[in-house]
N, C-alpha and C positions, 0 to 999 in steps of 0.2 A: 414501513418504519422510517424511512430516510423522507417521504414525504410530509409524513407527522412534522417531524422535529424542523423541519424547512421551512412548513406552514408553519409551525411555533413562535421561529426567529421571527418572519413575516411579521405573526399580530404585534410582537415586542420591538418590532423597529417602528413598526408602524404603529403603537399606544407612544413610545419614545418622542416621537415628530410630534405626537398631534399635542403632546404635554409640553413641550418648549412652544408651540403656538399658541398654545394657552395662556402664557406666561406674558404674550405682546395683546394677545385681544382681550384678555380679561374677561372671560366665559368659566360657566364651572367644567369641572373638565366631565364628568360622567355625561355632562349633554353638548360637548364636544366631539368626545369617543362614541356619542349615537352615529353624530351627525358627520363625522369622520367617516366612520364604518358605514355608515350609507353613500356617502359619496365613493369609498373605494371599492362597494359592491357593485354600486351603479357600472361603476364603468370597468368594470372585470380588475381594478389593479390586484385585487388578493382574491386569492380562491374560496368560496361560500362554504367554510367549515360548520360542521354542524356538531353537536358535544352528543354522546347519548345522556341520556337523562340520570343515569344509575352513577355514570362519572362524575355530573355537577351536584349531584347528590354527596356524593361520598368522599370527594377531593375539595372541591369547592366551599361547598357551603363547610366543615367544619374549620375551614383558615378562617373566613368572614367574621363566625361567631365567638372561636376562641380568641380573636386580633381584637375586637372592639369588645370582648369581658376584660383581659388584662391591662387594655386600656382604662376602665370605667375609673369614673374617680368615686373612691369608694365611701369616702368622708361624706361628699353630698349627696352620693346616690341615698347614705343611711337619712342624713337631714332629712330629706324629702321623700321616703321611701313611701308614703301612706299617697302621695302625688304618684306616685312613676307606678305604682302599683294599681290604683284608679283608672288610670287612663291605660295601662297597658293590658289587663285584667277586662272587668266591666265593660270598659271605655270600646276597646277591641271589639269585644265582643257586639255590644250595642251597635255601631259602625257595620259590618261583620252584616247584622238581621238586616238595618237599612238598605243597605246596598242591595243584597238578596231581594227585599222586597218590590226596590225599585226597578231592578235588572227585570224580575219576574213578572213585575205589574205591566212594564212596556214592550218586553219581545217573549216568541214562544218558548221562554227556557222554564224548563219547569222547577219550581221550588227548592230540590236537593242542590240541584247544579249551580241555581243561582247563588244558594247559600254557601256555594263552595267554592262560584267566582267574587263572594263577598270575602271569604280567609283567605285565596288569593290577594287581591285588594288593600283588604286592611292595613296589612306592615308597613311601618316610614324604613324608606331604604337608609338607613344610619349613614352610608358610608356618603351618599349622595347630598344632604340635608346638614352632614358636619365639614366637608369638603368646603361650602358655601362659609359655613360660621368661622371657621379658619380664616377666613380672609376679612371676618369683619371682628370687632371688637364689643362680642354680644355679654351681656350680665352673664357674670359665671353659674348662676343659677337657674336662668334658662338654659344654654348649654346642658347643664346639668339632668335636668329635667326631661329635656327631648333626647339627648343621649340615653338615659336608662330607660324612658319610656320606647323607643327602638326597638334597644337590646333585648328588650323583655316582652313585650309585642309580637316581637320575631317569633320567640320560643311558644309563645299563644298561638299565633296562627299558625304555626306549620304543625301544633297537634291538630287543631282543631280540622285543618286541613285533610291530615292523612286518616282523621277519623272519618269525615265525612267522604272525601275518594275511595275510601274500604267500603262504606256500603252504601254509597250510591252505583260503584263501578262493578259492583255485583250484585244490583239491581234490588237491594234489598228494603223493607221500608225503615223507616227512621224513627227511633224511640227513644226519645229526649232525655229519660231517665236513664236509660241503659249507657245511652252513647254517653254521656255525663261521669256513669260509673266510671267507664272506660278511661275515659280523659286522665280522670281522677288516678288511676293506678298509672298512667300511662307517663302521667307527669312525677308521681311520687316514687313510680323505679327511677327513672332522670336524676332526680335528686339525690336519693343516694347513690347511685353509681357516680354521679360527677361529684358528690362532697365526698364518698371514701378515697377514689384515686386523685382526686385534689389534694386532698389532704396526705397521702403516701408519697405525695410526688413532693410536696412543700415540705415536708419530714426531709428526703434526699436531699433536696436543692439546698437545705440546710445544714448540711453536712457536706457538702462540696464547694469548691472554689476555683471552679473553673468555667468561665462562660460558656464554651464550646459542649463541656457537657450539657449544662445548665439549658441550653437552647436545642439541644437531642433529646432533653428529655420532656420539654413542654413540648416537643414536636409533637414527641409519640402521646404525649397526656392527649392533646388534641384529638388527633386521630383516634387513640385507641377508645378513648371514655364514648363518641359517637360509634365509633366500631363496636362495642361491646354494649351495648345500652343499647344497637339496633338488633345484635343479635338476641336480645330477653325479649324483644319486641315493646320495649319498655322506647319511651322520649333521649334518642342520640341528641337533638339539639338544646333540649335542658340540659344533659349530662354535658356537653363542651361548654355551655354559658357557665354553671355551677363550676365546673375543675379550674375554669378559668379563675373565676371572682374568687374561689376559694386558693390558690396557688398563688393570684396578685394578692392578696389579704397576710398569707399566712409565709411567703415566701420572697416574692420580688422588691415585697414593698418595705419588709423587717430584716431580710437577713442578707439580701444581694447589695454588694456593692455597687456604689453609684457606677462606676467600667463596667461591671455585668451587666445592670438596668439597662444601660442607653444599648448594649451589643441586643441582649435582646428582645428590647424593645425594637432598634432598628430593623434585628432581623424581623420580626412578627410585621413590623409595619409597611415590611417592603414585602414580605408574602400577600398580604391583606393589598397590598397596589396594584402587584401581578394580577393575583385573581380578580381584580374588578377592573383594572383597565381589560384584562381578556376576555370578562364576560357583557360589560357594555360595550365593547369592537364589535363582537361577535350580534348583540342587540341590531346595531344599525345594520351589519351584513346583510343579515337576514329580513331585514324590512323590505317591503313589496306595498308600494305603495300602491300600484293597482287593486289588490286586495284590501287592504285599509279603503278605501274608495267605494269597495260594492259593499261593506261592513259599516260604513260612515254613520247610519244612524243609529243601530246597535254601538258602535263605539259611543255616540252623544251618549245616549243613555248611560253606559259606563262610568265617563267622565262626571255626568252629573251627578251621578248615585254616590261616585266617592266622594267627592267634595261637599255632598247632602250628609254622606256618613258621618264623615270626618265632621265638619259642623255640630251634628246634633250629638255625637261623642263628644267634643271637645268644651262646647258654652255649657251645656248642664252641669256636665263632671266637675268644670270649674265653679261652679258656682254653689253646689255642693258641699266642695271643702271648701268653698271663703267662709261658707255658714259655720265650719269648724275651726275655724282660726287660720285653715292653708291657702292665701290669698294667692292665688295667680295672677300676675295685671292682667287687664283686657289685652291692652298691645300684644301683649305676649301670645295671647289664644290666639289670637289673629296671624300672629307669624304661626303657629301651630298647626293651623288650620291648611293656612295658603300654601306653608311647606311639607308639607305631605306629601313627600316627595315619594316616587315609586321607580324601581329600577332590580338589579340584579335578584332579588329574593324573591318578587314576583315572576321574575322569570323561570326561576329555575324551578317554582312551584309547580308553573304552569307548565315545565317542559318535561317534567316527572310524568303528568297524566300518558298514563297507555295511550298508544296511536287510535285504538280501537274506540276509546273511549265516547260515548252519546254528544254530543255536540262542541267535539273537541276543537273541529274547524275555526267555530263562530268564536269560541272563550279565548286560541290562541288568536285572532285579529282585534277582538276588543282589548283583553292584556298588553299585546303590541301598542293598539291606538292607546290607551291611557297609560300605559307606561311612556311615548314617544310626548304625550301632550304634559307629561308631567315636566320629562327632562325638558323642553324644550321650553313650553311657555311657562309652567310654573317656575321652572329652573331659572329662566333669563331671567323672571321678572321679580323673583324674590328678594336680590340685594336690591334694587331699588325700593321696593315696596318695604321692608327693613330701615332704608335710611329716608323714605319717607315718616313714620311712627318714628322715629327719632329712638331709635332701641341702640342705636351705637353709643359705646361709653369711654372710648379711647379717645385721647388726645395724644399731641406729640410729649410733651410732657412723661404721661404713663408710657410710650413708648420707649422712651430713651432712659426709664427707671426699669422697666423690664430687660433690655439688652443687656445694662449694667448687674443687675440683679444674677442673667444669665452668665454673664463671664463673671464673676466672683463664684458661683456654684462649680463652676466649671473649673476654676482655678484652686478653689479649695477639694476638688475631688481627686486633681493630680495633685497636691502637697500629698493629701491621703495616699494616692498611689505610690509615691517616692518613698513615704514613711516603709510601707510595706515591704518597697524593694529594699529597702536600707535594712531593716529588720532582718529579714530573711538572708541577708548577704549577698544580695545581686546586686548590689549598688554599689561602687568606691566610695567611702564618706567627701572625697573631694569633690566629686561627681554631684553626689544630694545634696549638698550644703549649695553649691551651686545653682543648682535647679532651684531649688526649693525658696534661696535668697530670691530670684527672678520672679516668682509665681508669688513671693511675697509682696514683691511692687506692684504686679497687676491688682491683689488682693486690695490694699491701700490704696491705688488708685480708683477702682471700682467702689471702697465706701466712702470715701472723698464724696464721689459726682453723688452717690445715692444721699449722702448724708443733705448736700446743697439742694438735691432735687425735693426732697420730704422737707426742709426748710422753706423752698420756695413755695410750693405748693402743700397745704396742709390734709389735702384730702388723701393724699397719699400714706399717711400715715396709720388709716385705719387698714389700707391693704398690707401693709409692713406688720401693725399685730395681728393680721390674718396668719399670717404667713409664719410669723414667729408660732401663733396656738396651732396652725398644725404642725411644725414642729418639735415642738412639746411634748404635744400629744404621739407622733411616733416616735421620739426619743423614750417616753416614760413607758410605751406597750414595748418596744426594745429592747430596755434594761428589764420587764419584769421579765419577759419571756425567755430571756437570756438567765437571769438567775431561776427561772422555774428549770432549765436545760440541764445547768450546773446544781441542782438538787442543792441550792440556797433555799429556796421554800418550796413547800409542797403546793398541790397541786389545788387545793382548797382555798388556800393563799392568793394563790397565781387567780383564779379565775374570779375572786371577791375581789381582787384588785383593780383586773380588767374590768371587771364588771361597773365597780364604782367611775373608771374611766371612761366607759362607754355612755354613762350617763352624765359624762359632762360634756356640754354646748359649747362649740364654738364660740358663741358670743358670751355664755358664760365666765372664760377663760381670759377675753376680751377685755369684759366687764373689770375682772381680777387683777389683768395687769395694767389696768387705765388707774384703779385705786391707789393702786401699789406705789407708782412708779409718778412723780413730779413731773409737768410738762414743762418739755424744755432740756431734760437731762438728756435725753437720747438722741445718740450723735450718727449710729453709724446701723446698719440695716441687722436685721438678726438672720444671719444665713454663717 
């Protein structure tokens, strides 16, 4: 026990160093923390922990999936949802047969297994591939795009996965209709189990006003909707994507205060760091580069199968929906393609299979080699190859309009909190009026600079009525859901209302208030 928790601290001081080093050489960090974790394997500084497989199963992977659902942005995911559904869906799966074929065509693995090192494979590691986007200032609609395309990918191949490890690894043959039925139930138990306790839990958190609860109880939604959705034998990892998206939907994003959100959102985003700085440590530990070495052409094959996958999923699908009106640029598939990034979820895939398992050896050394070739060469070479295609859209300009933008929200969420305390009688009125006079000046001072910044620059202006229609649009699902709560209208009401609000566009909304409103009147940001 005392040795666990020692090797614990270990990985955590040692993910801590290698992320402030990150900070001077400007690496992404997930292929930092390989290449960290292989240098301090090499040379004995940390002892070679090894995770069982049923613990990165069950600890692990359900932080990952619930931290990047509550994260989704759920405004675009819906925009584009007929995209992120194509490619994560189909798209996977097509990817998915390629790989299989290619794995199968070039070394002795036979068909089942290939196709099982192809739902291996397939998933973009989210956490690895937005780590990267964070630092650059990509269309928020890519973002968009390959974030749910991820998140949802994910929940695709680790059925697809665990249907085919069931009976390949009991030796059974494969029956594309059956195994399909299967899928089919496997994913449809997921879904209700993660939208009822989504939705039970979003019910609660609405009725409470305390962070600390509020983050005890998404703890256990996480956990338990996988804990309980594996015990029907039903999809645990649908059921944590679903509790998620349906609990950010129905609860963080309408009824939490902005103090609540950032608490737990922080906490959620600093579990989701943990678990992936400790699980790509632990990637490099265990790399054996002698081994990769007598595997070097089975890993070729690998590499090239996914990047063939990935490819032949990515240009048709896209071009597909441009024939439906859903244009994706070129640029864009091209960053799709290249960042197809691979890292913890293929790991833990691959480390679930039984030890016993038919050519367990060869699958973990190609896994290892194209996951290690991902992080490292794709990884490095992505932000340049990004700011070659000219996909960056920041200037300093929009930077110093978002900082400003960020302290005025910032400063309007503590007046909100002062109001509160002043209300309830924790606050001296001498005390509020004070505060609240101060955070009125940063207020005015932050729409001053924005007001000059959208005057200087006009382009800016179109991100300002983004910004305003989505907050609109959740002030007006707010107040309906709020007067549905207080049995102002019924329930018929409430959902004819939503409804008509769901079918209004962003740029609809856009369109409405360019009509509306004289250019030239608007002086000061709408936050």
């Amino acid at each position: 026990m005392h040795q666990t928790i020692l090797s614990s601290i270990e990985l955590l001081l040692a993910a801590s160093l290698i992320a402030v080093v990150v900070h001077w050489i400007r690496i992404p960090y997930s292929t930092a923390l390989v290449l960290g974790g292989w240098f301090l394997g090499t040379y004995n500084l940390l002892p070679n922990i090894v995770l069982a497989p049923q613990m990165v199963l069950w600890i692990f992977l359900p932080v990952l999936l619930f931290e990047s659902a509550i994260h989704t942005n759920l405004s675009r995911l819906r925009e584009d949802s007929v995209a992120v559904f194509s490619l994560a869906v189909p798209g996977l799966l097509f990817s998915m047969a390629i790989i299989g074929g290619v794995v199968h065509s070039f070394t002795h693995i036979p068909w089942p297994t290939a196709l099982l090192f192809g739902a291996i494979m397939a998933p973009t590691d989210t956490v690895s591939i937005l780590s990267i986007f964070k630092a650059l200032k990509l269309p928020d609609r890519l973002r968009a795009i390959v974030e749910g395309e991820a998140l949802f990918n994910d929940g695709t191949a680790i059925v697809v996965f665990h249907a085919l490890a069931a009976a390949t690894g009991a030796g059974k043959l494969i029956y594309p209709l059956y195994e399909l039925g299967q899928i089919l139930l496997v994913v449809t138990g997921g879904l209700l189990i993660g939208g009822i306790l989504g939705a039970l839990a979003a019910l609660v958190m609405r009725q409470t006003h305390d962070h600390l609860i509020e983050i005890m109880l998404t703890t256990v939604l996480g956990f338990g909707s996988y804990i309980l959705a594996e015990s029907f034998h039903v999809s645990g990892v649908i059921a944590v994507v679903v509790a998620g998206l349906v609990v950010a939907r129905f609860a963080i994003q309408e009824a939490l205060s902005p103090t609540t959100q950032i608490a737990l959102g922080s906490f959620w985003e600093y579990a989701g760091f943990v678990v992936n700085s400790v699980l790509f440590l632990l990637i490099g530990l265990q790399l054996n580069l002698g081994t990769l070495f007598r595997f070097l052409p089975a890993i070729g094959v690998g590499v090239l199968a996914v990047l063939l996958g990935r490819a032949l999923a990515i240009y048709p699908t896209c071009l597909i929906l441009g024939k439906r009106k859903i244009k994706i640029p070129l640029p864009w598939q091209h960053v799709m393609v290249w960042g197809n990034l691979k890292g913890s979820l293929s790991m833990v895939l691959m480390l679930s299979l039984p030890l016993a398992y038919p050519d367990r050896g060869l699958l973990l050394a190609m896994t290892y080699g194209v996951v290690l070739f991902s992080l490292v060469i794709q990884g490095l070479s992505l932000h340049p190859f990004i700011r070659f295609l000219k996909l960056t859209v920041a200037n300093d300009f929009e930077e110093e309009y978002e900082i400003n933008q960020g302290a005025l929200l910032a400063a309007k969420a503590v007046q909100e909190e002062l109001s509160k305390l002043f209300t309830q009688g924790m606050l001296p009125r001498a005390i509020h009026n004070q505060l609240r006079s101060r955070y009125q000046t940063y207020i005015a001072r932050a729409n001053r600079k924005l007001k000059s910044l959208v005057e200087a620059h006009p382009v800016l202006e179109e991100k300002e009525l983004k910004t305003l229609s989505q907050q609109m649009t959740r002030l007006e699902r707010s107040v309906i859901m709020g007067a549905l709560r207080d049995h102002v209208i019924g329930e018929e009401a409430a959902k004819n209302l939503l409804g008509k609000l769901d079918d209004r566009t962003e740029e609809k909304i856009i369109e409405d208030l360019v009509s509306r409103e004289p250019r030239g009147v608007r002086g000061t940001t709408p936050l």
